[in-house]
C-alpha positions as CSV (number, residue, x, y, z in Angstrom):
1,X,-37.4,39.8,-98.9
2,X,-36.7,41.2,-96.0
3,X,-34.8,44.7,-95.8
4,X,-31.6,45.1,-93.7
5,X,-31.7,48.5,-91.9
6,X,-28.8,49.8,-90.8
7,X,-29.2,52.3,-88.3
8,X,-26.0,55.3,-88.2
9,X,-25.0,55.7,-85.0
10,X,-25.2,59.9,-84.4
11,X,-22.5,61.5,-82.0
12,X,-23.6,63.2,-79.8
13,X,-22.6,66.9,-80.6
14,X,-20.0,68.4,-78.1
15,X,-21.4,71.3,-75.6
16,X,-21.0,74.6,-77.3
17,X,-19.2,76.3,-74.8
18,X,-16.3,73.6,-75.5
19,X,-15.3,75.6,-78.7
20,X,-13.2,77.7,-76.4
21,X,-11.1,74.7,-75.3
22,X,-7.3,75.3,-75.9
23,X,-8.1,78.8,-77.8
24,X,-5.5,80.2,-75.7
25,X,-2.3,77.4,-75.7
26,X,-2.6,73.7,-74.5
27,X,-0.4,73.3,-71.3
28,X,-3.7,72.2,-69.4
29,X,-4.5,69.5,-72.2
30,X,-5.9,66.8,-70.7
31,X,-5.8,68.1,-67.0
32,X,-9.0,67.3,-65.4
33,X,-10.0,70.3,-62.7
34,X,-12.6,70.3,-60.3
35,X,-13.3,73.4,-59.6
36,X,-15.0,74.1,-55.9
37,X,-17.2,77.2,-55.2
38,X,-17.9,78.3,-51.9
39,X,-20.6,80.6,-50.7
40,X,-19.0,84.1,-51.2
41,X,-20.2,86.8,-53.4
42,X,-17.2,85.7,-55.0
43,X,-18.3,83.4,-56.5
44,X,-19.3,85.2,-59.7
45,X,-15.6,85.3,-60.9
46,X,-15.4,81.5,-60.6
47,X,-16.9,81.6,-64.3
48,X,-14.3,83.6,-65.8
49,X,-11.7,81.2,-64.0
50,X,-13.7,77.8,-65.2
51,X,-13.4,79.5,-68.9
52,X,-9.5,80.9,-68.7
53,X,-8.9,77.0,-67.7
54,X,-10.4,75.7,-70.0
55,X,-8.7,78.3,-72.9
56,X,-5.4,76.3,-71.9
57,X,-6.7,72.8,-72.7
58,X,-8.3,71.8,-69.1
59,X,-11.6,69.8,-68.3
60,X,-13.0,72.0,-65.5
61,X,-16.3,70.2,-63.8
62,X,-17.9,72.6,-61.1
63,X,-19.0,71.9,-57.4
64,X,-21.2,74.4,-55.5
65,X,-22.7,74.3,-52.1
66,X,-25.9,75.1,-51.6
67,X,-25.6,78.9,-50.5
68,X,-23.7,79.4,-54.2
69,X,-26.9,78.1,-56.0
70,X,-28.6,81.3,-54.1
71,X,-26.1,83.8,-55.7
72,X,-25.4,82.4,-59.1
73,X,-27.9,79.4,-61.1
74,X,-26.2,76.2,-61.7
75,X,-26.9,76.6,-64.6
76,X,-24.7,79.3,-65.8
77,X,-21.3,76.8,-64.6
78,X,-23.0,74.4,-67.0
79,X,-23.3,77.0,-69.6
80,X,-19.2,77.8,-69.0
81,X,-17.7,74.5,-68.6
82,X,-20.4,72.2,-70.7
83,X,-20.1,70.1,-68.1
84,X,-22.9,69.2,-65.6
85,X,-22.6,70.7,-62.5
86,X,-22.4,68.8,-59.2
87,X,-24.8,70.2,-56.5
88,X,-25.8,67.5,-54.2
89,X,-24.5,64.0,-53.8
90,X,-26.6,61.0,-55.1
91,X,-26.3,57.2,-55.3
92,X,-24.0,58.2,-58.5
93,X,-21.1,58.7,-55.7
94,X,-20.1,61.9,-57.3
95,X,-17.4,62.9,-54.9
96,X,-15.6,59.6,-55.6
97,X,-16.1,60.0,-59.4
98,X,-14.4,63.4,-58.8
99,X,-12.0,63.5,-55.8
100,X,-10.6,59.3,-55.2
101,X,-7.1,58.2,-56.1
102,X,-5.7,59.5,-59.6
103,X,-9.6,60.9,-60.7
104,X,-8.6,64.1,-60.8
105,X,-5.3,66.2,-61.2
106,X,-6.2,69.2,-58.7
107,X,-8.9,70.5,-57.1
108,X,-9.1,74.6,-56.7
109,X,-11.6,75.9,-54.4
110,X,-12.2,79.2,-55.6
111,X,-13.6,81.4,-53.8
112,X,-12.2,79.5,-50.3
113,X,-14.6,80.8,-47.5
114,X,-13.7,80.8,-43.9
115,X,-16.6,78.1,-43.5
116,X,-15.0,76.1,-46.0
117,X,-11.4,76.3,-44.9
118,X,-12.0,75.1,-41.0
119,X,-14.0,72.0,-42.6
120,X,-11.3,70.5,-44.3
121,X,-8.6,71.8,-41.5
122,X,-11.3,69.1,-39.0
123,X,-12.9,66.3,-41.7
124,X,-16.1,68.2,-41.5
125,X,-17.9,66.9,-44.9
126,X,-21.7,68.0,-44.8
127,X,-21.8,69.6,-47.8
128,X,-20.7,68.9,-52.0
129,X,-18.1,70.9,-51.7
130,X,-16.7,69.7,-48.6
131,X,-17.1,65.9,-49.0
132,X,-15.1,66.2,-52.1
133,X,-12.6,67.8,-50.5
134,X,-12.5,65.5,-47.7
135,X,-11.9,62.6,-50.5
136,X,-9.2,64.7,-52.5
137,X,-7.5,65.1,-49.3
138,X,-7.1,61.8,-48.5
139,X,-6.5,60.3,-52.0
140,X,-3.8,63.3,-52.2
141,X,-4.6,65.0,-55.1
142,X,-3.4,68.7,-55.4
143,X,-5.7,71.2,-53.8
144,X,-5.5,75.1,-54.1
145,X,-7.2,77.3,-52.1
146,X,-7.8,80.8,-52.9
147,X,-9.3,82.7,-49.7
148,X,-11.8,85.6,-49.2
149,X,-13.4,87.0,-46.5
150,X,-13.8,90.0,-44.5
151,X,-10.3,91.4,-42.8
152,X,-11.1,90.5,-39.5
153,X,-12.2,86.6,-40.5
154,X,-9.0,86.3,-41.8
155,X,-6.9,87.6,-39.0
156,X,-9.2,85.2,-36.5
157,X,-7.0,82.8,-34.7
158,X,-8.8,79.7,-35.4
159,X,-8.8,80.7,-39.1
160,X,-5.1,81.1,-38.6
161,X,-4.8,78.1,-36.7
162,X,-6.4,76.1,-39.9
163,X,-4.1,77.5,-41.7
164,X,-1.1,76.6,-40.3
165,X,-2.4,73.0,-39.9
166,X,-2.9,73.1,-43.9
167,X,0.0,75.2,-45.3
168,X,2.2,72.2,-45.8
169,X,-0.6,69.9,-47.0
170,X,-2.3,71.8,-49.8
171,X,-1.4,75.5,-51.2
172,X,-2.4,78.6,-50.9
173,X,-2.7,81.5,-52.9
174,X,-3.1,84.5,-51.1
175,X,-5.8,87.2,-51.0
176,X,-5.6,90.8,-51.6
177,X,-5.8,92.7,-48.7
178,X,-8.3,95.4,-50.0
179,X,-11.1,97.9,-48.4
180,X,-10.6,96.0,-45.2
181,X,-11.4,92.6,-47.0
182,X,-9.0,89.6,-47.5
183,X,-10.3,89.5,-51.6
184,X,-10.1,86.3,-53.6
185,X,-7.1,86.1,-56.1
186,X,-7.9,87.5,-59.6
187,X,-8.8,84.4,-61.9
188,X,-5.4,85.4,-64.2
189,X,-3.2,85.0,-61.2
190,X,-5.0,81.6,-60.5
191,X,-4.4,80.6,-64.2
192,X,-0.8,81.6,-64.0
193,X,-0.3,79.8,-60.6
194,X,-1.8,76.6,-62.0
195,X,0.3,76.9,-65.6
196,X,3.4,77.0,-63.2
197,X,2.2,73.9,-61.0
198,X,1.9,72.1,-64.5
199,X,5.3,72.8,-65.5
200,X,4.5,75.8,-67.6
201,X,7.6,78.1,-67.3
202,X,6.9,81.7,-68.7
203,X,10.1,83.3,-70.9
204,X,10.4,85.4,-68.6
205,X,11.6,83.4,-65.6
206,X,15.3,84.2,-64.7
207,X,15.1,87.4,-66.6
208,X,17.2,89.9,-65.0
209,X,14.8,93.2,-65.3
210,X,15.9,96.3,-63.7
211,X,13.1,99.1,-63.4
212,X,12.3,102.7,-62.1
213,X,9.1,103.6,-60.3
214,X,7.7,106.3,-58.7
215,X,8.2,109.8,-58.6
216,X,11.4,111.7,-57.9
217,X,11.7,115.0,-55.6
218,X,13.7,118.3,-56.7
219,X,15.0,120.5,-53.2
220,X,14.4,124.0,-53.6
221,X,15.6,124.4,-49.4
222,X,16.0,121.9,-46.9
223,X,12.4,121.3,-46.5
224,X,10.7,123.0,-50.1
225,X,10.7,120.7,-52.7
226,X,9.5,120.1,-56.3
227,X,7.6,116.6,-57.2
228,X,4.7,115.4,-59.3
229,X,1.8,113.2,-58.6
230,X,2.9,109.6,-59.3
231,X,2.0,107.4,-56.8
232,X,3.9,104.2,-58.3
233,X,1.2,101.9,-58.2
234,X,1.6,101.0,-62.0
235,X,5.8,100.2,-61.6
236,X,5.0,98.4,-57.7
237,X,2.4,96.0,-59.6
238,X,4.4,95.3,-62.9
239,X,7.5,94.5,-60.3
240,X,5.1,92.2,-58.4
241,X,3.7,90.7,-61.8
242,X,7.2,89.9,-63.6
243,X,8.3,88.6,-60.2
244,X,5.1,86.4,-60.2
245,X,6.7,85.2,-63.8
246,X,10.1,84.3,-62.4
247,X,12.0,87.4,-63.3
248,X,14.8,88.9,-61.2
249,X,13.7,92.2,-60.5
250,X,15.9,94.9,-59.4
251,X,13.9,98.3,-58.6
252,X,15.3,101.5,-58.3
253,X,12.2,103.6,-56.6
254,X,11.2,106.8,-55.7
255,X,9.2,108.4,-52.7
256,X,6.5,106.6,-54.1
257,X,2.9,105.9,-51.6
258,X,2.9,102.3,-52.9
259,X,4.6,99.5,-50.9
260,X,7.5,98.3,-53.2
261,X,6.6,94.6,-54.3
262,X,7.6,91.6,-52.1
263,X,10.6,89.9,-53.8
264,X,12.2,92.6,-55.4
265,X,15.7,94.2,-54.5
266,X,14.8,97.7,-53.8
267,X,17.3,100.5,-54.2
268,X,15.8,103.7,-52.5
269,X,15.9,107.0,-54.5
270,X,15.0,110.8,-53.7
271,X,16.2,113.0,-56.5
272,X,16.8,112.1,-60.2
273,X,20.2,112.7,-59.5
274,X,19.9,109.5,-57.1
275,X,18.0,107.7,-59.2
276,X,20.4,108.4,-62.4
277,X,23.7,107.6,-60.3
278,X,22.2,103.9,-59.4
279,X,20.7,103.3,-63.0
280,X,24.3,104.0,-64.2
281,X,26.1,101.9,-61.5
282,X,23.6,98.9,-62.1
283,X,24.2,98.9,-66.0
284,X,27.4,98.0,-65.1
285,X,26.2,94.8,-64.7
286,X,24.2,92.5,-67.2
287,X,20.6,93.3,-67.3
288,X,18.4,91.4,-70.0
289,X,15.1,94.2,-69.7
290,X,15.4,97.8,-68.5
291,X,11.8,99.5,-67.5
292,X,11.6,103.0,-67.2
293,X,8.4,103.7,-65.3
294,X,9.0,106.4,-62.7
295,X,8.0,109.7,-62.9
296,X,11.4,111.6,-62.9
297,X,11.7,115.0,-63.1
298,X,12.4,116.8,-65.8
299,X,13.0,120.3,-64.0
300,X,15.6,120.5,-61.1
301,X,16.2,124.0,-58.9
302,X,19.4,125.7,-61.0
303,X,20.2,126.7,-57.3
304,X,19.2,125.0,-54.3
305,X,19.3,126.9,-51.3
306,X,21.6,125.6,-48.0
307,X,18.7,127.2,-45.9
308,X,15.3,127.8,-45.6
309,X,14.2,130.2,-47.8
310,X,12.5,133.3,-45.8
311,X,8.1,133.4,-46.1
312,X,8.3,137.8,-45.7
313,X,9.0,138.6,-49.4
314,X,5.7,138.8,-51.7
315,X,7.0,137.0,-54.6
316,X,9.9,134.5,-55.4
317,X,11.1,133.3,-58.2
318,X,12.7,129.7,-58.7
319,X,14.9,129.1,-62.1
320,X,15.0,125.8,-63.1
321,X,17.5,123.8,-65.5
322,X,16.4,120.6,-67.7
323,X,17.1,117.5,-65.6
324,X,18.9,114.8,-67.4
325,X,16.5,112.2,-69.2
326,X,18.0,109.0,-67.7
327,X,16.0,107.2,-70.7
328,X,18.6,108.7,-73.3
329,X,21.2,107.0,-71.5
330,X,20.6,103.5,-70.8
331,X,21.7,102.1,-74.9
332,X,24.9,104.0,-74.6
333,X,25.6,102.1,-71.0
334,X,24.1,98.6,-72.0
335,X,23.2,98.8,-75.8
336,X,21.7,95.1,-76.0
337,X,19.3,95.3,-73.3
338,X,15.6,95.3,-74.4
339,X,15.0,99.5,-73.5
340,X,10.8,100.0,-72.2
341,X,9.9,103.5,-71.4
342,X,6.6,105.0,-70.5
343,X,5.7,108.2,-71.9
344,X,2.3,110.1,-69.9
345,X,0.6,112.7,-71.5
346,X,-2.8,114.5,-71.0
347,X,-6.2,115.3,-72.8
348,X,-4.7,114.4,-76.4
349,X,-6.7,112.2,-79.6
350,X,-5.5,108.2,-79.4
351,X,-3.2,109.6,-82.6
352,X,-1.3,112.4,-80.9
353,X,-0.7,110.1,-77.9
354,X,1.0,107.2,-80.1
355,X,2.9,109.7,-82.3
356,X,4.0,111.2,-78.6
357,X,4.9,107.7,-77.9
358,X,6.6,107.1,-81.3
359,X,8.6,110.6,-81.1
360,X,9.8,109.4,-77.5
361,X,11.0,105.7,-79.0
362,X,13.6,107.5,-81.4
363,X,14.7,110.0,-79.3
364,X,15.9,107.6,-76.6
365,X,16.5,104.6,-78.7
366,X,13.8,102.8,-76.7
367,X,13.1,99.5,-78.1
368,X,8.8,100.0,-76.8
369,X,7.2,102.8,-75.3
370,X,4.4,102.3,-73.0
371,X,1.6,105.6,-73.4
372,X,-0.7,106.5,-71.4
373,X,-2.9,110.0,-70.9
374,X,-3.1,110.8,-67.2
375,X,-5.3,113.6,-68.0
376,X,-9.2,114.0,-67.2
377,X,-10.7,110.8,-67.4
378,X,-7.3,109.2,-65.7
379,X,-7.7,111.7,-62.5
380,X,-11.2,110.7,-62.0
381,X,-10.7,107.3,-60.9
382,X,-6.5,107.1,-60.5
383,X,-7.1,103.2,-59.6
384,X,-8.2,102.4,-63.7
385,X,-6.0,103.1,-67.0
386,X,-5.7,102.4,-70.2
387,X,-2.2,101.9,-71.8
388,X,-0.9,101.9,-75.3
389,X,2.3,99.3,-76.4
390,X,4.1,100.8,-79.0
391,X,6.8,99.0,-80.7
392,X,8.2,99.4,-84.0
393,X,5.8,97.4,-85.7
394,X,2.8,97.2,-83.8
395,X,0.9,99.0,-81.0
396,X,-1.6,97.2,-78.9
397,X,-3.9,98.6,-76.1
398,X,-5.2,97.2,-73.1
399,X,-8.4,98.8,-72.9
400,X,-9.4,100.8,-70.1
401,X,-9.1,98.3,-66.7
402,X,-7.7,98.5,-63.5
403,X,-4.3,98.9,-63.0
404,X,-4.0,95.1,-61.8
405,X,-5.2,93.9,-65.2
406,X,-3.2,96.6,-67.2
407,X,0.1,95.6,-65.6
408,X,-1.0,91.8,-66.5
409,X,-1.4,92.9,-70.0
410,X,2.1,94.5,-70.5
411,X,3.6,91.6,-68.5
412,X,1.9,89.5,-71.6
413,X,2.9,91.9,-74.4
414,X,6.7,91.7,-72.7
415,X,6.3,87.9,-72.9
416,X,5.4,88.2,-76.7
417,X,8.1,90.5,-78.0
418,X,10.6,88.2,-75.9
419,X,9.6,84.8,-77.9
């Protein structure tokens, strides 16, 4: 008698690196995103963007030209999308598979290279990366192109000339102007551009937020003053980042050296005088958030002098009265508004710095306090910081980073409190 044998069919186990898939929400589910590199050094943070994509649900496949596959192994985009990464084109037709009518739901190019930018602007398809565009762009799927290159590239009329011919036809998101370099997008500001082109709408969008940044001066004469050293980097880039979220930002701003973000109203300050006399005439109206980041003094000249003081005498001395702490006030002007102050210290133990925090939080009726120690290892390298979010019942921390990533982290921690 003959035995039946009855082979089991095994399924074929999923990449590893697909364990991440949705770890971090699902608004990408079911997105399919081919993700372009160009030859930039660049290209390295094209992995962390292929593995934040795919956090939020997406199915990221990677295309590289060939000067990519000199920087960074193929292998390595396998490795972070579990997905086999296209190189060169074959008899497979890989950039129809990828890029023809409805195969895809956007393409990003990330980094975007000069090279790669006038190629698409003039049908120019001799490599991977720029055949598949080619196709996308004809079968109109969504392309995003996030640029970097030197300054001057970028400032080149026929790369400004490519532009223009594409602004309307794809998007753009656009570099930081840094060192003298037009620097790709971070991959987090990719990731939230994309979340909003999918419909994603953050709880933050039409929040009316009304900040303070920067420092404040004190006159002791006409042309002596008093200040401190805050440049107002941190308050600039959390205005720029809740803007980027869809929040109506009003910020009241000090003599700070940062430019004050694009799409904020800014209300120009000197003094803490100034800057308390607009806080109280804005909390007239409705504000949902109030964010208490500038640097305002706490010291003001008991006597300020109508003229310069005289350099002859061999010592002078300046008495000084308590300025008002315009953080006290704002729950007795708007008492529903969700109250965020910082609070900077120096040199002290993670403990000392939260029960700082903590003491500062009941003494103004603060709903979080933000903490921070600007001392030693803060003044080495200004451009890096490492923040504490104390609430009533929790305190978070970003971990030391650069400012641009610690401002995305209390954007996120905002976000949380506010769901």
């Amino acid at each position: 008698m003959n035995k039946l044998v009855v082979k089991k069919k095994i399924k074929k186990k999923d990449h590893p690196s697909l364990d991440i898939v949705s770890s971090h929400g699902v608004e990408l589910s079911g997105k399919k995103i081919v993700l372009c590199v160009a030859g930039s050094v660049a290209a390295y943070k094209a992995i962390e963007l292929a593995r934040l994509l795919m956090r939020h649900g997406a199915d990221v496949k990677c295309v590289t030209s060939n000067a990519v596959t000199k920087l960074i192994q193929p292998e390595y985009f396998k490795w972070a999308t579990g997905n086999e990464v296209i190189t060169k084109l074959t008899g497979e037709l890989e950039h129809i598979r990828l890029a023809d009518y409805n195969q895809s739901d956007l393409i990003i190019v990330y980094p975007a290279t000069a090279n790669t930018l006038g190629k698409l602007a003039n049908g120019i398809d001799d490599t991977p990366v720029s055949t598949v565009l080619t196709v996308g762009f004809g079968s109109k799927i969504p392309i995003l192109m996030c640029l970097a290159m030197h300054a001057s590239m970028y400032e080149n009329s026929a790369v400004e000339k490519n532009i223009e011919f594409l602004k309307n036809k794809i998007e753009f998101l656009s570099p930081k102007m840094i060192e003298g370099k037009a620097k790709s997008p971070e991959p987090e500001d990719v990731l939230d551009f994309v979340l909003k082109k999918f419909g994603f709408s953050s709880v933050l969008k039409n929040k009316k937020v009304l900040m303070t940044a920067g420092p404040t001066i004190e006159y002791i004469d006409p042309v002596r003053i008093i200040t401190n050293l805050s440049s107002g980097k941190t308050g600039s880039l959390l205005a720029s980042e809740l803007i980027s979220a869809g929040a109506k930002v009003t910020l009241v701003y000090g003599p700070a050296n940062e430019e004050p973000p694009v799409g904020a109203k800014i209300i120009n300050v000197t003094t803490n005088k100034e800057m308390f006399g607009e806080i109280k005439k804005e909390l007239k109206k409705k504000y949902d958030i109030v964010i208490m980041a500038a640097a305002a003094s706490d010291y003001t000249p008991q006597n300020i002098s109508k003229s310069k003081i005289k350099s002859d005498k061999e010592s002078l001395v300046i008495r000084l009265k308590k300025a008002p702490k315009i953080i006290d006030q704002v729950k007795k002007l708007q008492k529903d508004t969700l109250l965020i102050g910082f609070k900077a210290e120096t040199n002290l133990t993670k403990n000392a710095l939260i029960k700082s925090a903590q003491k500062k939080m009941k003494d103004s009726g603060a709903d979080i306090i933000i903490a921070n120690d600007i001392g030693e290892k803060y003044q080495k390298n200004p451009n890096y910081n490492q923040v504490f979010f104390v609430d009533a019942k929790n305190i978070t921390t970003s971990g030391w980073k650069r400012k641009e990533k610690v401002v995305k982290f209390i954007r996120k921690e905002i976000e949380k409190t506010l769901k």
